[in-house]
C-alpha positions as CSV (number, residue, x, y, z in Angstrom):
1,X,1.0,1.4,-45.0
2,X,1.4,-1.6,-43.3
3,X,5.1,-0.9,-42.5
4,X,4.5,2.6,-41.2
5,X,2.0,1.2,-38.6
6,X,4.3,-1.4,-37.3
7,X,7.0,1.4,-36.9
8,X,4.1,3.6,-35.0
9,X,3.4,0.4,-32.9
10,X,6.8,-0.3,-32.0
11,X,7.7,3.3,-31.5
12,X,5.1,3.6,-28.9
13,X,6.0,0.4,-27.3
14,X,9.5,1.4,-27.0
15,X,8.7,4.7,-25.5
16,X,6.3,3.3,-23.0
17,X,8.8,0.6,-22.0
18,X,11.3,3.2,-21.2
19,X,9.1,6.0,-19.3
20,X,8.1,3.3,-17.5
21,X,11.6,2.5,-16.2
22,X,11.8,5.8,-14.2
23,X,8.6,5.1,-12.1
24,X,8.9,3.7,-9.0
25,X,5.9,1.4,-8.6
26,X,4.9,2.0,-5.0
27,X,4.6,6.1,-4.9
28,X,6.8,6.0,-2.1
29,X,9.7,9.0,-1.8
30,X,11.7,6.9,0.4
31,X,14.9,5.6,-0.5
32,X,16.0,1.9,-0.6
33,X,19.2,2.3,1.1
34,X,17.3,2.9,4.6
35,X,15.7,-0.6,4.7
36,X,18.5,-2.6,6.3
37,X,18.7,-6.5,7.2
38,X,21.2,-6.4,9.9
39,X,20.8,-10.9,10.0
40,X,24.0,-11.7,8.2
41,X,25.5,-15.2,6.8
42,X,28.1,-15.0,9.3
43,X,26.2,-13.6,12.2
44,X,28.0,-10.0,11.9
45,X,25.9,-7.7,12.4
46,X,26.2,-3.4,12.6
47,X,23.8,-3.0,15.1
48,X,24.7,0.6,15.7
49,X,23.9,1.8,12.9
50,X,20.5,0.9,12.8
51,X,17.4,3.6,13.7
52,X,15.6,2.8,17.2
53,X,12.4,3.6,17.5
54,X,11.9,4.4,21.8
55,X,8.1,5.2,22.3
56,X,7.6,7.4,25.5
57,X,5.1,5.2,26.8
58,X,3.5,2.0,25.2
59,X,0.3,1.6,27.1
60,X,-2.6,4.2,27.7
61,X,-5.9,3.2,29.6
62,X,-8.8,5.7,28.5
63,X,-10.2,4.8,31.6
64,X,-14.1,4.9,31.9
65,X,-16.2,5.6,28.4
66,X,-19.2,6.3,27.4
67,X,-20.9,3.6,24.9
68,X,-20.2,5.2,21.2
69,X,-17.7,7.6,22.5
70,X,-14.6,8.1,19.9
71,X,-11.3,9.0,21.7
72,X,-7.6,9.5,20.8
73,X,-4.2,8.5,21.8
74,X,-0.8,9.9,20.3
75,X,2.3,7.5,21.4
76,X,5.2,9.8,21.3
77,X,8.7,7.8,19.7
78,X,11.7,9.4,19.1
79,X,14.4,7.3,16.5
80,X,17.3,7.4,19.3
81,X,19.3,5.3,16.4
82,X,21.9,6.9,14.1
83,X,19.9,6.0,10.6
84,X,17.2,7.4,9.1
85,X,13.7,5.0,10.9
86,X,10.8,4.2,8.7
87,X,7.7,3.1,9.4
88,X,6.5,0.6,7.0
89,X,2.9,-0.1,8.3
90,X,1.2,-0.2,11.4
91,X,-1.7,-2.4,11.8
92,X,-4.6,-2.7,14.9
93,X,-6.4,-5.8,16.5
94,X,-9.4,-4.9,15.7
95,X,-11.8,-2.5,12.9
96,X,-12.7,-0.1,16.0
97,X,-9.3,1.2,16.0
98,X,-7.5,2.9,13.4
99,X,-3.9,4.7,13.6
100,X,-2.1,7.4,12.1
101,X,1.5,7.7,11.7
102,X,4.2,9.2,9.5
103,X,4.6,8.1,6.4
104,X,8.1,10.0,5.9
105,X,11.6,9.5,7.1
106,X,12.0,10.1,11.1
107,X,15.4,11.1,11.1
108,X,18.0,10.6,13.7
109,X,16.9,12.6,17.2
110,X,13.5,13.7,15.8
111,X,10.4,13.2,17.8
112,X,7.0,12.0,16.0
113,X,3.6,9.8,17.2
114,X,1.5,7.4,16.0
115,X,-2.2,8.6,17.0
116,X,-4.5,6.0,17.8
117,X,-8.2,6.4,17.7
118,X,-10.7,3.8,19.3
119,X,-14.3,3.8,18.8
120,X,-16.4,2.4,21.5
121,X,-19.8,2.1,19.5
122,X,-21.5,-1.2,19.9
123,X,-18.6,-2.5,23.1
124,X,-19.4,-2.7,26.1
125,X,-17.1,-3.6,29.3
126,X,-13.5,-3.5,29.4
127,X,-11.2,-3.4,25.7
128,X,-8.1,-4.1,25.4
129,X,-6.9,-3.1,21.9
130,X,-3.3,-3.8,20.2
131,X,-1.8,-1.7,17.5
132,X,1.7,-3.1,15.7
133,X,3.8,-0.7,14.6
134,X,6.1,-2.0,11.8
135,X,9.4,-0.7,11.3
136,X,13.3,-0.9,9.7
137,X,14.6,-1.5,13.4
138,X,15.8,-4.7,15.0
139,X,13.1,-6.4,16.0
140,X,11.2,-5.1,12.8
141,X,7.8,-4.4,15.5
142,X,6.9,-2.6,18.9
143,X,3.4,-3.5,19.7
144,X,1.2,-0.7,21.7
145,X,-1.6,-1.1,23.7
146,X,-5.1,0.6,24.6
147,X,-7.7,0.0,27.4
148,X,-10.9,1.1,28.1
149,X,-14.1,0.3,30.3
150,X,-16.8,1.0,27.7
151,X,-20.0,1.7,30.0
152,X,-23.8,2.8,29.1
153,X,-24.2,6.1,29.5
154,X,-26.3,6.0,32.3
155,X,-24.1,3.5,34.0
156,X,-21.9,7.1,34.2
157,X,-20.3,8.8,37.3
């Protein structure tokens, strides 16, 4: 009895060790070989082949807002580089702005946005907000910026 429970136990054991192989632990469809360090021993580098992320703009002023008004921003990028771009993360300066932003592959010559919301409840006077955008491009960041005059609402034109 004993020896067929020790063979169940390792059976199980070895089967979960080796479905667990195929798994890749982050969930992420993305494949390794598009993550490149172009900083070499020697200082060669193939900077051509690199993505590069362009952004059509990298500033927007909202202008005048009303006091707990929510409002939204897409930057518009397009990977002018000849390699697939990825965007591993893009984080904001503050917790009354969040960002959206594809979590897929921009391939070569496609056009995409990060969308950038701000919330103006409980600011008042002029924000300035920053959003990083983390990527596989050299430099690894593009940071974008937001600006608004938050008023009361009766303070409004």
């Amino acid at each position: 009895m004993k020896r067929i429970l020790f063979k169940l136990v390792c059976a199980t054991f070895l089967i979960s060790l080796i479905s667990s192989c195929n798994r890749n632990g982050n969930g992420s469809d993305i494949p390794a070989n598009v993550v490149t360090n172009p900083n070499t021993a020697d200082g060669k580098a193939d900077m051509n082949s690199l993505p590069v992320i362009t952004f059509e703009k990298d500033f927007h002023d909202f202008g005048e807002l009303k006091a707990g008004e929510k409002v939204t921003y897409s930057f518009k990028f397009r990977n002018t580089g000849k390699s697939l771009l990825v965007i591993s993360n893009v984080t904001t300066s503050c917790g009354c702005t969040v960002s959206e932003y594809p979590h897929q592959p921009v391939k070569p010559g496609e056009q995409s946005t990060v969308d950038v919301s701000f919330d103006s409840e409980g600011k008042r006077g002029i924000q300035n907000k920053s959003v990083t955008v983390f990527t596989n491009t050299q430099p690894p960041s593009n940071i974008l910026r937001i600006k608004a005059a938050v008023v009361e609402a009766e303070q409004m034109n």
